[in-house]
N, C-alpha and C positions, 0 to 999 in steps of 0.2 A: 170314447170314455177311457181316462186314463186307469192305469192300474194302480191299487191301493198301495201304500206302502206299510211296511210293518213299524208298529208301533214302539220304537227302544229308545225312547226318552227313560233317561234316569240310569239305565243300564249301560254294564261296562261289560269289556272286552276280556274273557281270560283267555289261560296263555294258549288255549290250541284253537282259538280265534269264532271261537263263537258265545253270545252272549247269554249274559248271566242275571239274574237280578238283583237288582242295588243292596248294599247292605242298608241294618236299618238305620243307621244316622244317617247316610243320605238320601234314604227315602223320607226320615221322618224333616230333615232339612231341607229339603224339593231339590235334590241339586242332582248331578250327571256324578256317578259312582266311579269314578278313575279307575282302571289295573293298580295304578299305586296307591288305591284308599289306604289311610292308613291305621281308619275303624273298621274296614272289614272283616280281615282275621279274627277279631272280638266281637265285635257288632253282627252275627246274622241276621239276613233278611227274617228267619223262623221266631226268631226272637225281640221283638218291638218295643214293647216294655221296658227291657233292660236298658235301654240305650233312653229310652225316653225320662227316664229317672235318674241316670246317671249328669244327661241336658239339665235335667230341671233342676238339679242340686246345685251340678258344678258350670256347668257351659260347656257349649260343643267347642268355641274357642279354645277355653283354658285346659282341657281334656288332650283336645291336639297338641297343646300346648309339652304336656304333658308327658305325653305318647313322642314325641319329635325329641324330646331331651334325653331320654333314658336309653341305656341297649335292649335292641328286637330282643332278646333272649330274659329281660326281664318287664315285658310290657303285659303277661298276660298276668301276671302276678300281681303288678300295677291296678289293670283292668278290674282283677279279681276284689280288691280293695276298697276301688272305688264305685263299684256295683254294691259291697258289702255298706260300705257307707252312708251311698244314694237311698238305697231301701231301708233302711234302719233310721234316717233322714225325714224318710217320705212318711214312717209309721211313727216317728216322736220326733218331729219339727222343731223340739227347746231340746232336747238331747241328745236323740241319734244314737249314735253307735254307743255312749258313755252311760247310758241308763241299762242296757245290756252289762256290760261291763261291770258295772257297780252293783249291780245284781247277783251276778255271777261270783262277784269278790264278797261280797255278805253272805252265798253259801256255803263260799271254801272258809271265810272266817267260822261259818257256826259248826262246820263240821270238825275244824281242827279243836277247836273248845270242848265238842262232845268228843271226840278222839282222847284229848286231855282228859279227858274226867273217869275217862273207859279206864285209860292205864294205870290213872291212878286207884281206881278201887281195885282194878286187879293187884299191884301191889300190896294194897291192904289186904286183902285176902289172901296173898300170899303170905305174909307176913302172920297174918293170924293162923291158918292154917299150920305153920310151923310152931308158933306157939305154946298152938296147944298140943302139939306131939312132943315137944321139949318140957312140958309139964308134967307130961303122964311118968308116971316110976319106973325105974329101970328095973328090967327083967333080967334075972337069973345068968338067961343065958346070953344077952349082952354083956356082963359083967364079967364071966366067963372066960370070952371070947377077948375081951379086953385084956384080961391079966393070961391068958394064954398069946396073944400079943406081944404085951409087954414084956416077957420070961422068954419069948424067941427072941427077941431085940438084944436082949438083954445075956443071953448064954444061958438063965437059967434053966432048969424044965419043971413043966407044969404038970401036974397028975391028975386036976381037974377038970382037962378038957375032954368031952365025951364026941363021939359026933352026933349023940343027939342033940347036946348044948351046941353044937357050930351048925347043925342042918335049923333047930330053931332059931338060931340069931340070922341067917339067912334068910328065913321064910317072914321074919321082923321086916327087915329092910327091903324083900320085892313086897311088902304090906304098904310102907310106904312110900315109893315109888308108887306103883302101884293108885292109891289114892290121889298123889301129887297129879297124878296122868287122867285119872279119872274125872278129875277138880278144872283140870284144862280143859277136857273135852267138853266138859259142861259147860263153865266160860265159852268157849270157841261155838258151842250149838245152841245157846239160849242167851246173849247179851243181853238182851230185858231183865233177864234176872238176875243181876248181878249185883242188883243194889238192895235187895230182900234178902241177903245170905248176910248173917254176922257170926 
């Protein structure tokens, strides 16, 4: 009775000389897996699928094809491509990768439009916001402070500036600051509401 021999059809040699199993395009192609496969590297055996998809789009041919023309240093980025392809392919067979795509580009179009529309009402409410504090009456000790101002620019001197008149025109202007900062914070924590404020 002779003895069995071990079964390594299909299987290749690596390099510290004992065998491996086939990757999967030449397992799923019935063929003897070379050292020099050169779907290996991409193609593992763990992985069957991927390689089966990538056949069925594009051909194991035109893939070697492929793979043989390009530099080793750019073939996994290649690979990566045409997996990306193949399976987007296999799930919309009239589109593919292009129905992604075109999907993806109609929701950066709808968000640049609502982006648009955001900044424009915030200017408007900026715009209004100033408005109406350019409408309200000038106070005492704005007025004050203006023509004490104006008499230092100027050389002359003024007799009616108090620091109560300059500590209130102070306490004026962090009032609106103040507000301005306030008005942002609210834009910035509640954008839904931005279009119920007039």
């Amino acid at each position: 009775m002779g003895k069995e021999l071990p079964d390594t059809m299909g299987k290749r040699q690596s390099n510290g000389g004992c065998t491996v199993s086939p990757c999967a395009a030449c397992k799923l192609l019935r063929r003897r897996c070379a050292p020099s496969c050169v779907f290996a590297p991409y193609f593992p055996a763990e992985e069957p699928q991927k390689f089966a998809n990538v056949h069925r789009v594009f051909g194991a041919s035109n893939v070697n094809k492929i793979l043989q023309e390009i530099p080793v240093g750019q073939r996994s980025d290649a690979v990566s491509s045409l997996v990306y392809e193949a399976n987007a392919r296999v799930r919309d067979p009239v589109y593919g990768c292009v129905a992604a795509i075109s999907s993806l580009q109609r929701q950066i179009d709808i968000l640049q439009a609502q982006l648009a529309l955001t900044q424009a009402e915030m200017v408007r409410l900026r715009l209004h916001l100033h408005a109406v504090y350019l409408n309200q009456p000038t106070s005492t000790a704005t007025a004050t402070t203006a023509a004490a101002q104006f008499s230092g620019s100027t050389g002359f001197s003024s007799a009616v500036t108090t620091p109560s008149d300059v500590a209130a025109d102070v306490a004026e202007e962090n009032s609106l600051f103040g507000l301005d900062l306030v008005f942002e914070h609210a834009m910035l924590a509640s954008p839904c509401g931005l279009t119920t404020m007039t």
